[in-house]
MIMAR-721018 format. One line per 8 residues: their letters; for each residue x, y, z of C-alpha. Coordinates in steps of 0.25 Angstrom, whole numbers, plus 5000, padded with zeros to 4 digits. Layout:
N
a) X,Y,Z ~ ...
//
This chain:
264
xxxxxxxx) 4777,4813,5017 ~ 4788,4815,5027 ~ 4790,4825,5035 ~ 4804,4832,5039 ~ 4803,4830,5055 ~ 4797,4816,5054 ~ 4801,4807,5065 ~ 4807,4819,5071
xxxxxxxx) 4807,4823,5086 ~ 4808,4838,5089 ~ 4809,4846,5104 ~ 4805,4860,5100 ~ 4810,4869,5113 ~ 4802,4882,5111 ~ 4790,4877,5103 ~ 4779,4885,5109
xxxxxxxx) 4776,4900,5107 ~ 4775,4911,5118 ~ 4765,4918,5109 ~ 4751,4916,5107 ~ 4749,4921,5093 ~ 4756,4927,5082 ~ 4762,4915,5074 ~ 4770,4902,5078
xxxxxxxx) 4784,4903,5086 ~ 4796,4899,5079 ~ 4797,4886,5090 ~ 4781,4885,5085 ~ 4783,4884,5071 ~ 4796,4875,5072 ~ 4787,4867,5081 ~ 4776,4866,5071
xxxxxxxx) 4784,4863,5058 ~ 4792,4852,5066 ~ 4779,4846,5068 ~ 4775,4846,5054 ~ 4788,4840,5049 ~ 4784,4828,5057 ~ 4792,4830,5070 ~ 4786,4825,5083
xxxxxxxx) 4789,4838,5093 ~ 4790,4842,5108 ~ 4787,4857,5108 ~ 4793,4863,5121 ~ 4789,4876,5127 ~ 4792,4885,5139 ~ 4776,4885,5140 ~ 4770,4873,5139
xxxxxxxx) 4758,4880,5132 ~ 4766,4886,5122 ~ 4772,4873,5118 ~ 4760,4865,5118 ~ 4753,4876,5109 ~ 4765,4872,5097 ~ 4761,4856,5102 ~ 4745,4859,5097
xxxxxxxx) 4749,4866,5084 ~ 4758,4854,5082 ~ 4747,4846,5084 ~ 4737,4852,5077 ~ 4745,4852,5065 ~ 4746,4835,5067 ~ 4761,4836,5075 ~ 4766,4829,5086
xxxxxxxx) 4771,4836,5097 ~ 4771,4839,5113 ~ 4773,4851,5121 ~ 4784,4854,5131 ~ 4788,4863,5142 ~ 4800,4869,5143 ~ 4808,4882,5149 ~ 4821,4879,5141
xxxxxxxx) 4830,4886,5149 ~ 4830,4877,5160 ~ 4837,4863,5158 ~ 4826,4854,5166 ~ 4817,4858,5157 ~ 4823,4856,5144 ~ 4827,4842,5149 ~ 4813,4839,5150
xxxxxxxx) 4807,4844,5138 ~ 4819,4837,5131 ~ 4816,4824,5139 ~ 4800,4824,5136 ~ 4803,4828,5121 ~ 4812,4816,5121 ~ 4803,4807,5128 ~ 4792,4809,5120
xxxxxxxx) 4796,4810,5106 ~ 4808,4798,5109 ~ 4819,4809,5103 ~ 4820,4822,5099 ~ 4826,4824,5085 ~ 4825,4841,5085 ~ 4826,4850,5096 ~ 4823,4866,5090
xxxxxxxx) 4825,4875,5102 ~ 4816,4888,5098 ~ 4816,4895,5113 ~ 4823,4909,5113 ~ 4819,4921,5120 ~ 4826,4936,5120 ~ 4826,4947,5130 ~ 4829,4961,5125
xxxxxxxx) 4843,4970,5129 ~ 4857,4969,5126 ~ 4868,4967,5135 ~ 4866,4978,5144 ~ 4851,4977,5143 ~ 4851,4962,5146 ~ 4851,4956,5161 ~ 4860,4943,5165
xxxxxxxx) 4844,4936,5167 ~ 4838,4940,5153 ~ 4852,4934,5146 ~ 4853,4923,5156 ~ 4836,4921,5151 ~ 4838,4922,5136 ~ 4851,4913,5136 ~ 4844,4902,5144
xxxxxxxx) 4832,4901,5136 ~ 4839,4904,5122 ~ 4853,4897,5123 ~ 4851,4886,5136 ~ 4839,4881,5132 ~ 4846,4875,5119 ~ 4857,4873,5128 ~ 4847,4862,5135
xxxxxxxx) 4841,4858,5126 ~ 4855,4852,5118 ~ 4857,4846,5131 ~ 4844,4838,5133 ~ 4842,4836,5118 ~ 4857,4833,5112 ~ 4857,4820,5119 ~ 4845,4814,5116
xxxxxxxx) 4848,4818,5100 ~ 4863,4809,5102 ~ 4857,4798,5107 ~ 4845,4798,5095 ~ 4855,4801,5084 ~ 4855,4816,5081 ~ 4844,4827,5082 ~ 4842,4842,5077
xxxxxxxx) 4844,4853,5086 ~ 4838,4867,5082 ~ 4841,4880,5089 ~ 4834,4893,5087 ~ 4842,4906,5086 ~ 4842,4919,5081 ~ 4846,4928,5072 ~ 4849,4936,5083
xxxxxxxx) 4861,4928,5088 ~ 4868,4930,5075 ~ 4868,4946,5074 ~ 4866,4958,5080 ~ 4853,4964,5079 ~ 4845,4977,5085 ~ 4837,4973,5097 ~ 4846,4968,5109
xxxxxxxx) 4844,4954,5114 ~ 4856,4951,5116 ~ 4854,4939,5125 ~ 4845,4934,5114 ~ 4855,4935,5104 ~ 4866,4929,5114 ~ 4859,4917,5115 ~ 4855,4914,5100
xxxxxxxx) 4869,4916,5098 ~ 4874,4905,5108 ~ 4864,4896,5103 ~ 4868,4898,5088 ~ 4881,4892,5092 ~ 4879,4883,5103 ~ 4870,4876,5093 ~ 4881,4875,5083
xxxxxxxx) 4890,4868,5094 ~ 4879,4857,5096 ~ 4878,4857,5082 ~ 4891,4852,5083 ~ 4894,4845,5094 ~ 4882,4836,5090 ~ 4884,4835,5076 ~ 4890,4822,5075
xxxxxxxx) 4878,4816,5085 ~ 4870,4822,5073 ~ 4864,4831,5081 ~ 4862,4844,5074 ~ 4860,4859,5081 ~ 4855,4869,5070 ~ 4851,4885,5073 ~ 4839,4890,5066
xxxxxxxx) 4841,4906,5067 ~ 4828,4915,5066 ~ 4829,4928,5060 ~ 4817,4938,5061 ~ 4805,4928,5065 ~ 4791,4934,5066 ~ 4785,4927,5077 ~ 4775,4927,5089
xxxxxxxx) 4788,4929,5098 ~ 4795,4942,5090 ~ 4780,4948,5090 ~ 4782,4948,5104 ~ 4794,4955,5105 ~ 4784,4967,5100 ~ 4774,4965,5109 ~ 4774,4980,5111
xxxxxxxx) 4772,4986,5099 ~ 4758,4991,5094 ~ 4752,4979,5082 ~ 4758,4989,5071 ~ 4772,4991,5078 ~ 4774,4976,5077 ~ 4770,4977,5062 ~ 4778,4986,5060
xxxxxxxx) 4790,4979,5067 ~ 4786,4966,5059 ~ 4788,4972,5046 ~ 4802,4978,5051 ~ 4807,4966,5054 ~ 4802,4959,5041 ~ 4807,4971,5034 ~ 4821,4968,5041
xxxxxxxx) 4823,4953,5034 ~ 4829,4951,5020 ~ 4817,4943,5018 ~ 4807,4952,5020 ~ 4800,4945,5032 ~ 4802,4938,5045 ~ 4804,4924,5047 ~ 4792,4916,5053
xxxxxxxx) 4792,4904,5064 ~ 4790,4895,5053 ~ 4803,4900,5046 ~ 4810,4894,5057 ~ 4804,4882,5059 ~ 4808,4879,5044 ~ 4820,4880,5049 ~ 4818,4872,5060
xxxxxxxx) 4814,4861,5054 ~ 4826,4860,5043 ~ 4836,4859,5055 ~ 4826,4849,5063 ~ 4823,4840,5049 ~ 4834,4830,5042 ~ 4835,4842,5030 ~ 4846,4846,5041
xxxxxxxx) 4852,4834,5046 ~ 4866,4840,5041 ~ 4864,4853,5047 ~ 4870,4857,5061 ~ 4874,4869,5067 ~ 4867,4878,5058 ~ 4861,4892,5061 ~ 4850,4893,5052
xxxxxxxx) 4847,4907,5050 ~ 4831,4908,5047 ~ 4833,4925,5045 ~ 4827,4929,5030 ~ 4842,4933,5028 ~ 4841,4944,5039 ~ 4855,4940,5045 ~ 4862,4941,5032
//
């Protein structure tokens, strides 16, 4: 029985997790489920150890990946990873950039260092990966790019991180542009854009609050969706995986809002 990433290469930037326990990262369970669809992967991390932790999962489950790492933000470094993904799996056919970070205040709360910070890592980082990976995908014939946003970048919302939801923003229309530029190399560039996700890393943005507090807080943001819930990490590795398989070969430019209707 075939599976919808066989014979498929995939460069996962941000495939590790900062957290050692609570549930899989979105980059995790993207990871994972690519892995399972067939695809042979090179996971990349800004700690090794983090990225090799997805690598065993993958493994134990009877996948087929190795483990890089890489501090995105910094163009040598992405060349590399790019350049051992490439040298080991002979091409890359998906590239899912899944590295984002936030730092709280608006714009009189924000320094120029914090912006600088969470525009290199949120918005260069893809930035240098197109630039590594884009060639590579002309000369083979096409490939799938997939971005991770936020619903953040398409509305206002309560909390400031402004910064956060400046970057998200630029992403969400720079990769409509390669999506475009690169259509007719059938290169495609897709946006999948998380709403409310409960994972390891938004439990850590109440690390805080007493046990009951962050149940409370849970339940508030459940409560807050049209559906009743927060998305999980597999939600958007369902995702994901549309945009990385052949299901999508006619699909590019596309924001794929995975929100339970909550920016309606």
């Amino acid at each position: 029985m075939s599976r919808r990433l066989d014979n498929k290469t995939c460069l996962v930037m941000g495939g590790g997790s900062s957290h050692a326990e609570g549930g899989l990262s979105n980059g995790q369970a993207v990871a994972l489920t690519f892995a399972r669809e067939g695809a042979r992967l090179a996971v990349a991390d800004l700690r090794l150890e983090a990225a090799e932790q997805t690598v065993a999962m993958i493994r134990a489950a009877g996948g087929d990946a190795f483990a890089l790492q890489a501090d995105v933000s910094r163009h040598a470094d992405v060349r590399a990873a790019v350049a051992e993904a490439k040298g080991r799996l002979g091409r890359i056919d998906v590239v899912h950039n899944n590295v984002g970070i936030e730092v709280r205040g608006g714009v009189l709360e924000s320094s120029e260092e914090s912006w600088d910070l969470v525009h290199d890592v949120n918005l260069k980082s893809v930035f240098l990966t197109c630039k590594e990976v884009i060639p590579i995908m002309e000369a083979q014939g096409g490939g799938s790019i997939i971005n991770v946003s936020s619903t953040a970048s398409l509305k206002w919302g309560p909390a400031e991180y402004i910064s956060y939801q400046s970057s998200k923003a630029a992403l969400n229309h720079f990769s409509r542009i390669v999506a475009r530029q690169y259509a007719g190399e059938q290169i495609r560039c897709n946006v999948v854009v998380p709403g409310m996700i409960d994972t390891p890393h938004v439990r850590t943005l109440y690390r805080d609050k007493t046990a009951a507090e962050l149940e409370q807080i849970m339940r508030e943001r459940d409560a807050s969706c049209p559906m009743g819930r927060q998305g999980t990490s597999q939600d958007i590795a369902n995702a994901a995986l549309f945009l990385a398989s052949d299901e999508s070969s006619y699909v590019t430019g596309l924001l794929l809002v995975v929100d339970g209707g909550r920016t309606l």
